[in-house]
C-alpha positions as CSV (number, residue, x, y, z in Angstrom):
1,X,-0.6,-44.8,-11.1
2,X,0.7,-42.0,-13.5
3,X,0.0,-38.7,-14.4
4,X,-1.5,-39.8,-17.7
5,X,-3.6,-42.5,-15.8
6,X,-5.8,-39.2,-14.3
7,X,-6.2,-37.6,-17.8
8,X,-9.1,-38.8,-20.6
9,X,-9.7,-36.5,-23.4
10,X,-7.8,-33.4,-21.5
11,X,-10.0,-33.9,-18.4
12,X,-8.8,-34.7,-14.8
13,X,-10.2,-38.1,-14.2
14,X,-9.5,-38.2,-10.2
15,X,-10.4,-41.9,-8.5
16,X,-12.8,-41.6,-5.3
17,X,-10.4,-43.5,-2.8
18,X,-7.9,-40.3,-3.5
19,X,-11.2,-38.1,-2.2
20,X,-11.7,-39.8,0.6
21,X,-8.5,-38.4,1.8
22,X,-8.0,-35.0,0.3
23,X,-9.9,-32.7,-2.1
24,X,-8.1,-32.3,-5.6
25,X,-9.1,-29.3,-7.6
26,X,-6.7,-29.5,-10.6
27,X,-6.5,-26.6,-13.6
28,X,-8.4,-28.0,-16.7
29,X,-5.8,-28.5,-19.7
30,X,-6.1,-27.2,-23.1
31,X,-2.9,-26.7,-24.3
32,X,0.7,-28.5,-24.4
33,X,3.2,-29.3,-22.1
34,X,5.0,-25.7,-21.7
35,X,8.6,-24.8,-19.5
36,X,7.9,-21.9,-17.1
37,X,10.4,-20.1,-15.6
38,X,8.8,-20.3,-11.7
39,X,11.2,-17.1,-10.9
40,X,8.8,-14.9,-12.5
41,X,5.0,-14.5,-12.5
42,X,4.8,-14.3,-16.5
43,X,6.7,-17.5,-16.5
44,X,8.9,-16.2,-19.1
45,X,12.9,-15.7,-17.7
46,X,14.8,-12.7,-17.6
47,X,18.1,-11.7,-16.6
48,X,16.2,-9.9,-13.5
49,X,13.9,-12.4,-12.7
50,X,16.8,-14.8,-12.5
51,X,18.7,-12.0,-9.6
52,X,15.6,-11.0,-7.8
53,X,15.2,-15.3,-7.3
54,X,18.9,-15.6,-6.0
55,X,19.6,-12.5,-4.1
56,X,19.6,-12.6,-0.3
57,X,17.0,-10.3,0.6
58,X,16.5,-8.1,4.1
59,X,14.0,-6.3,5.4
60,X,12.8,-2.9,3.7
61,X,12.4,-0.2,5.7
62,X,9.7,1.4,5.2
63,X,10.6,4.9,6.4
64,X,13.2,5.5,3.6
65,X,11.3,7.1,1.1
66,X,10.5,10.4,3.7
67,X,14.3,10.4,3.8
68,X,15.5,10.2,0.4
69,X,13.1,12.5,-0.8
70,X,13.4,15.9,-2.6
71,X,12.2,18.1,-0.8
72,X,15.0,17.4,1.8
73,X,18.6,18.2,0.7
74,X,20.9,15.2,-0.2
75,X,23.2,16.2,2.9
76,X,20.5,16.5,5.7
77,X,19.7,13.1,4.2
78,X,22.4,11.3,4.5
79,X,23.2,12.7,8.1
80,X,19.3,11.5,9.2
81,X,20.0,8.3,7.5
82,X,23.0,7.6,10.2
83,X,21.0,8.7,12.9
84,X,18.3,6.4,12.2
85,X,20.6,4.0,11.5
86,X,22.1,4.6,15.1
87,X,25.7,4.5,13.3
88,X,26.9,7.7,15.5
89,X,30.5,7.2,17.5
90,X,28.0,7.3,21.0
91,X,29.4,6.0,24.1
92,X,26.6,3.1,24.2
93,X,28.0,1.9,20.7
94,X,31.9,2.2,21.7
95,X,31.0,0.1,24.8
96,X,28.8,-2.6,22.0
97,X,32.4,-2.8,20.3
98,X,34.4,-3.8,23.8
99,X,35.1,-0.6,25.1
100,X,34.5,0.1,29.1
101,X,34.2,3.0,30.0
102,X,31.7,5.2,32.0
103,X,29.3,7.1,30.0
104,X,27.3,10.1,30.7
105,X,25.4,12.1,28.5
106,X,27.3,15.4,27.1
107,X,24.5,18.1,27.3
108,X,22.5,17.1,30.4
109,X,24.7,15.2,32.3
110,X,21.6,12.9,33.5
111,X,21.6,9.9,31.3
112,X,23.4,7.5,29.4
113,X,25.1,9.2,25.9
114,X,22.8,6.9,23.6
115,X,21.4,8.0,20.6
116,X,17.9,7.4,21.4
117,X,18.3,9.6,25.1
118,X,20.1,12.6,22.8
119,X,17.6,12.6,20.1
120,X,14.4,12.1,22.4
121,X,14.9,12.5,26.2
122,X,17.7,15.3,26.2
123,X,17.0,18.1,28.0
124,X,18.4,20.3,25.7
125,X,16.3,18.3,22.8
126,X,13.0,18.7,24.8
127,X,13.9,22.3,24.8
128,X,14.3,22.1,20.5
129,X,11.1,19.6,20.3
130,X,8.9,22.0,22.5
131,X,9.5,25.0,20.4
132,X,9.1,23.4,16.6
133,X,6.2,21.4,17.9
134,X,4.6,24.7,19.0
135,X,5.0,26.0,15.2
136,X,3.2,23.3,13.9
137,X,1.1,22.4,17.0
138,X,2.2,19.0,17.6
139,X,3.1,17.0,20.5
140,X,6.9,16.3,21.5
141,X,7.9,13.5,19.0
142,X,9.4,10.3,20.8
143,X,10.7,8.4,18.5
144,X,11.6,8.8,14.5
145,X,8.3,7.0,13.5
146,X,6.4,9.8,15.4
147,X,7.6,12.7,13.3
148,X,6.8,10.7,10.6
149,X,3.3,10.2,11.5
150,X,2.7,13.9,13.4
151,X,1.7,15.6,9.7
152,X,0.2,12.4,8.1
153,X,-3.3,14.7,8.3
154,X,-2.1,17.9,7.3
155,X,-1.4,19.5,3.6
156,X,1.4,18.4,1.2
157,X,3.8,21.6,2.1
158,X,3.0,21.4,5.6
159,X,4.0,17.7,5.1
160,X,7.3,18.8,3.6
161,X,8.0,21.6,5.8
162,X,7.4,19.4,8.9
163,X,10.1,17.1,7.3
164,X,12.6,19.3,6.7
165,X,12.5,21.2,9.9
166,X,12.4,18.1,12.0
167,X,15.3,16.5,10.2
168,X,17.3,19.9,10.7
169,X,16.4,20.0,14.4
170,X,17.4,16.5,14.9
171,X,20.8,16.9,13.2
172,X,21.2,20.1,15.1
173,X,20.7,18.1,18.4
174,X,23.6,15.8,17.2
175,X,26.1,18.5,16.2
176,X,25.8,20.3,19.5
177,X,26.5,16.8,21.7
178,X,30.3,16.1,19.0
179,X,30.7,19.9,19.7
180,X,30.3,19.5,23.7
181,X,32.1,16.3,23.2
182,X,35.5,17.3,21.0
183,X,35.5,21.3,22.0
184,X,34.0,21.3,25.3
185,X,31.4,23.8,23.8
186,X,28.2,25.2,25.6
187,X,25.2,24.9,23.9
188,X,23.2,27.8,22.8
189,X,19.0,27.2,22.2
190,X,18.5,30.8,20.3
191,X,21.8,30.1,17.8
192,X,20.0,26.5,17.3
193,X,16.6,27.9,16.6
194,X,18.5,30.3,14.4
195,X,19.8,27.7,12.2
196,X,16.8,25.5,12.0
197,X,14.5,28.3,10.7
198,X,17.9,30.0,8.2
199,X,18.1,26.1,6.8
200,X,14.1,25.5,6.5
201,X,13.6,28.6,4.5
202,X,16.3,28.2,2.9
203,X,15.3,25.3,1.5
204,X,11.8,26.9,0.0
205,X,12.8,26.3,-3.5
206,X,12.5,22.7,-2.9
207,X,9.1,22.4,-2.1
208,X,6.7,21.4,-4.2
209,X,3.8,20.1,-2.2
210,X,0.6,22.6,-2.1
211,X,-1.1,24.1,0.5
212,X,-5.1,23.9,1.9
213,X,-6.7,27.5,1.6
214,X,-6.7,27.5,5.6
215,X,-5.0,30.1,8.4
216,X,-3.0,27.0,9.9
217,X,-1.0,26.7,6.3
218,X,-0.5,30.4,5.9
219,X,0.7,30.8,9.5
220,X,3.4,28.2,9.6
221,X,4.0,29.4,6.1
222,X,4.8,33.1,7.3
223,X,6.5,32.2,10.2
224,X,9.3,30.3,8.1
225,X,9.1,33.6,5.5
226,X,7.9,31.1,2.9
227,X,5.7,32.5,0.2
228,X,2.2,30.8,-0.3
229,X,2.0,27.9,-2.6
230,X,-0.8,26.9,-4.8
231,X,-4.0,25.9,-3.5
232,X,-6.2,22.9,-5.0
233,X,-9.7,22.8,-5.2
234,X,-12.3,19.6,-5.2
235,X,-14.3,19.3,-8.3
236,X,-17.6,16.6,-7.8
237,X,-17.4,14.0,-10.6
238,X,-21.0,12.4,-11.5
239,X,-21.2,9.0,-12.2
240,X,-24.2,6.5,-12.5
241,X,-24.4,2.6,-11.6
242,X,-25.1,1.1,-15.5
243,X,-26.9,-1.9,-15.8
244,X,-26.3,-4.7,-18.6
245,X,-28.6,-5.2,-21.2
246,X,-31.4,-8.3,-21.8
247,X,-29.7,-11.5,-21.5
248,X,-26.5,-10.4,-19.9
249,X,-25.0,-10.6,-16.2
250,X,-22.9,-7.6,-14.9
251,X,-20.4,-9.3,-12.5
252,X,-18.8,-6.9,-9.8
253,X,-15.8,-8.1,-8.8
254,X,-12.7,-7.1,-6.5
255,X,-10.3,-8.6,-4.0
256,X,-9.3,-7.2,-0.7
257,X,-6.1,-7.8,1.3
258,X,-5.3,-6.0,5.1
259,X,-1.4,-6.3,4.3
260,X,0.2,-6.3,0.8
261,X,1.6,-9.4,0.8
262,X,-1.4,-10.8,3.6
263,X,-4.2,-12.7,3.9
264,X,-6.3,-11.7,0.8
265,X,-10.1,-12.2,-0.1
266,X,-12.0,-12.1,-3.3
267,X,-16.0,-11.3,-3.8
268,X,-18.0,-10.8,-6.6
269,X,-22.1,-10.1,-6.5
270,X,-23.7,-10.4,-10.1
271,X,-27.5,-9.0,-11.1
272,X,-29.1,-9.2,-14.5
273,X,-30.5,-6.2,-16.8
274,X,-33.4,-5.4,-14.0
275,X,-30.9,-5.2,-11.5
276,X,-31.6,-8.0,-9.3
277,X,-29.5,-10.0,-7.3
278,X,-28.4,-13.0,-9.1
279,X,-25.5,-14.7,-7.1
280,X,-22.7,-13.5,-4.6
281,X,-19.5,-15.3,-3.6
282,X,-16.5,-14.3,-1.1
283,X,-13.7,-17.0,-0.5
284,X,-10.3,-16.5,1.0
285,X,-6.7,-17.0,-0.4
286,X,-4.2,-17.4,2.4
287,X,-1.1,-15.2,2.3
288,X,-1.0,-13.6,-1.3
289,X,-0.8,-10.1,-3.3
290,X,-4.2,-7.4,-4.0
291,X,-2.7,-8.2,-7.9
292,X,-3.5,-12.4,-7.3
293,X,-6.8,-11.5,-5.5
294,X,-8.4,-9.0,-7.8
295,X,-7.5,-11.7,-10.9
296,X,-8.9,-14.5,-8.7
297,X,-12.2,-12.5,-8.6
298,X,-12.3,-12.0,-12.0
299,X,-12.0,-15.6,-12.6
300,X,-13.6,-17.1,-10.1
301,X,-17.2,-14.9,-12.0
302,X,-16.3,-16.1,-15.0
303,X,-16.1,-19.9,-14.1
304,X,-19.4,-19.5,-12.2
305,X,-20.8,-18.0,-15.3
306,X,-19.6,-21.2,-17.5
307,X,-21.0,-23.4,-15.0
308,X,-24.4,-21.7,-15.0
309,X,-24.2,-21.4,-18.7
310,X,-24.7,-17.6,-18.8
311,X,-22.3,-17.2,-22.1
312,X,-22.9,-13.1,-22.3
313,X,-21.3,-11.6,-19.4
314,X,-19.8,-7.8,-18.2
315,X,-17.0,-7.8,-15.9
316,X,-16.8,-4.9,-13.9
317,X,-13.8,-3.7,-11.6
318,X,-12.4,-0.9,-9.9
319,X,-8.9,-1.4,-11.3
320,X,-7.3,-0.6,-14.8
321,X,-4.4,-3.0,-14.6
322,X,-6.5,-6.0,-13.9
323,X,-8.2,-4.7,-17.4
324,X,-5.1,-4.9,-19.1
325,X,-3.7,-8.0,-17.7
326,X,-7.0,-10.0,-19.3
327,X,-6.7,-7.7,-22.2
328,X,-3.4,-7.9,-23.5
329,X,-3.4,-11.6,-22.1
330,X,-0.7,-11.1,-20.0
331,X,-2.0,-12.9,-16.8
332,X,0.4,-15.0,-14.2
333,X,1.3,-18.3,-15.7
334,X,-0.6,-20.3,-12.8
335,X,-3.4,-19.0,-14.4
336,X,-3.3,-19.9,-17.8
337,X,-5.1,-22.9,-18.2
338,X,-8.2,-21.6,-16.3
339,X,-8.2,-18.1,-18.8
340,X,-7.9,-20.6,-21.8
341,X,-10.7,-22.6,-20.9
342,X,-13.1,-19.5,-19.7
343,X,-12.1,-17.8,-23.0
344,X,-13.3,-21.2,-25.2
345,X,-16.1,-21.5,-23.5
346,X,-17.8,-17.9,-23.3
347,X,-19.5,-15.8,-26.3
348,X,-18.4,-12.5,-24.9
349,X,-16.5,-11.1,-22.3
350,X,-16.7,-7.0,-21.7
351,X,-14.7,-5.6,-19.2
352,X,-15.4,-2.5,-17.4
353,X,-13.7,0.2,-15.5
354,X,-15.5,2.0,-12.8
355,X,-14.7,4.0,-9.6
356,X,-14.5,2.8,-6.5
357,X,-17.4,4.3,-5.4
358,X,-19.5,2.1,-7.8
359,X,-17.9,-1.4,-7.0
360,X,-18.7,-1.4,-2.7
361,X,-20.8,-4.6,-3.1
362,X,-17.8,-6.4,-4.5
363,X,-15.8,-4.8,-1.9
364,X,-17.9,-5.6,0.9
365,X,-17.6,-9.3,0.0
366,X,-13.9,-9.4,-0.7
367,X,-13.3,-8.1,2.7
368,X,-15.3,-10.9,4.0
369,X,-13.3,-13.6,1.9
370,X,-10.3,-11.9,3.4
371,X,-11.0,-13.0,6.7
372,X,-12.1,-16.5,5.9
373,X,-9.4,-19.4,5.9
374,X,-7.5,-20.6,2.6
375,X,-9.6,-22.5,0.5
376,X,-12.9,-21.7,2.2
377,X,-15.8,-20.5,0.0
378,X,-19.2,-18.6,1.0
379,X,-21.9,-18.3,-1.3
380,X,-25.0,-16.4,-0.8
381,X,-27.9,-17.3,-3.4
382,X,-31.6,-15.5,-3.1
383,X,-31.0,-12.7,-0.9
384,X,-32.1,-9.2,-2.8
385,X,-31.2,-8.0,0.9
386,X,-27.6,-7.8,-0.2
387,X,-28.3,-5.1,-3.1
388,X,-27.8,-1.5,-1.9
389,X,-30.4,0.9,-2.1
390,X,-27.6,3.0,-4.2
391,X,-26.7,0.0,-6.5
392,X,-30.3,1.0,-8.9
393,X,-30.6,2.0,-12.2
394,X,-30.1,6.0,-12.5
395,X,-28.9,6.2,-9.5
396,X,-25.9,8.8,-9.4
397,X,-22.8,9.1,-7.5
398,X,-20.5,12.0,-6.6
399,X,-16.9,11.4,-6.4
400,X,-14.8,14.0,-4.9
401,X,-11.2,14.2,-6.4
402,X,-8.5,16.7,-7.6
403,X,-8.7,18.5,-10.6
């Protein structure tokens, strides 16, 4: 058979003996035979699309950011970067690149010279870690993702400031093993001290970050002879849950993902203008974006609303981008033909932005189609159980945020 075979009238016409062996579920057709450019997700081709497609890609690290960032100077930077990057002249890498040789750590004297043992089990680096993570009361870091993950609960300057000492005492560590190592030097811990705390505040300017009105932020700050920084506040922001009008469906949609790219899940839940529970779906997607998932959700409401001939509908989402991709018509090309046929077909389509606060339902259910398999659908009809006591008419919300 062809392809035009399976088509009457712009419909898929699919024969039973191919169902009997796998399930087809084809996009309806409405318009002419288009090229896409597969390279990009508009369809449309571009100089960059065309690179990003034929470029050998490696991992990202995800730790370069914290590096690379202002608040640290460009030369602490680039000295971490080789650290991390383990690129140092250490005995462990001469004897990677055939040299043999016996190797003993510089400062101690009890260990291999490897750049993991002088940045982390050093004697004279315990001594170092001890001290700054007394400062800031934290544990001895052993490894580079720890100091990154030591102040993830603590203010934006403290964030900084942990940064920027820790990167100073970790370069400091390395500049005492070349100086034992080319000038037989004997290392001093108050001179290292010294110069950790002269480059931190020295490097006060740069921070930008603000502090919580607490006496753990203005101790660390006066301990470094840093001035206080500006404090933010939390304002409460009141918001109600909105129902539609007579004769139209409010559909709550979102997607969910536990990795971005991972395996993604959509839900919506929809209720009419007494704000009962009308329908409630949650499928799975494989591997894929938050972006696909949130636009299948959308979708995936607006078909069921076509099927069920509800022609007056309110889409309502937690995120303004999936707004503007329907909006400005601007959505993936794989998902043309179903917008074109959804658009034809309803009276009126409203979209609505609302926090995240508001859209839970729909968020409860696209974390349940996240961890269903690709493909797989669950639909829950009847059940006024599923509506929260929260999710009623005049209802209010507080949302706590920055001003």
């Amino acid at each position: 058979m062809k392809v035009s075979q399976l088509l009457v009238n712009n419909d898929w016409i699919i024969p039973h003996q191919f169902l009997e062996f796998f399930s087809v579920n084809l996009p309806a057709l409405y318009e002419k035979d288009k090229l896409i450019w597969c390279g990009d997700m508009s369809g449309n081709f571009s100089f960059s699309s065309a690179i990003e497609t034929i470029i050998i890609k490696y991992p990202k690290v995800y730790w370069y950011k914290k590096i690379w960032t202002p608040c640290v100077h460009p030369t602490k930077a680039s000295n971490i970067w080789k650290i991390t990057r383990n690129i140092g002249v250490t005995d462990e890498n001469m004897n990677k690149r055939g040299f043999q040789h016996v190797s003993r750590c510089y400062i101690c004297h009890e260990d291999r010279d490897s750049m993991d043992h002088i940045m982390w089990n050093c004697k004279f680096g315990q001594i170092l870690w001890n001290w700054l993570g007394g400062i800031f009361s934290f544990l001895n870091p052993s490894s580079f993702d720890d100091i990154l993950s030591l102040s993830k609960f603590k203010s934006p300057v403290i964030q900084e400031l942990w940064l920027i000492a820790s990167f100073c005492t970790m370069i400091e560590i390395w500049f005492t093993r070349n100086k034992m190592f080319f000038d037989e030097d004997i290392y001093n811990v108050v001179h290292s001290k010294r110069r950790v705390l002269h480059f931190a505040h020295e490097c006060r300017h740069r921070l930008k970050g603000t502090m919580w009105n607490s006496n753990y932020d203005s101790h660390i700050l006066q301990f470094f002879n840093i001035g206080t920084r500006p404090v933010k506040s939390f304002k409460a922001i009141e918001c109600f849950f909105l129902l539609p009008e007579n004769n139209i469906l409010l559909f709550c949609c979102d997607g969910a993902t536990k990795d971005n790219p991972g395996l993604v899940g959509y839900g919506f839940i929809a209720r009419n203008s007494n704000g009962e529970f009308v329908v409630a779906e949650a499928g799975g997607l494989g591997v894929a974006t938050n972006f696909i998932a949130e636009i299948v959700a959308v979708l995936r409401a607006m078909e069921w609303a076509v099927t069920n001939l509800k022609w007056d509908i309110i889409i309502q989402t937690d995120s303004r981008c999936i707004i503007d991709v329907f909006m400005k018509n601007k959505l993936p090309w794989v998902f043309w033909s179903r917008w074109n046929r959804i658009k034809t077909s309803l009276h009126r389509i409203h979209f609505r932005h609302v926090y995240r606060e508001i859209n839970f339902s729909a968020d409860s259910f696209a974390k349940r189609g996240a961890g269903l398999e690709i493909g797989q659908i669950r639909r829950y009809n009847n059940k006024p159980y599923l509506l929260h006591s929260m999710e009623m008419p005049g209802k209010a919300y507080y949302r706590f945020c920055f001003k």
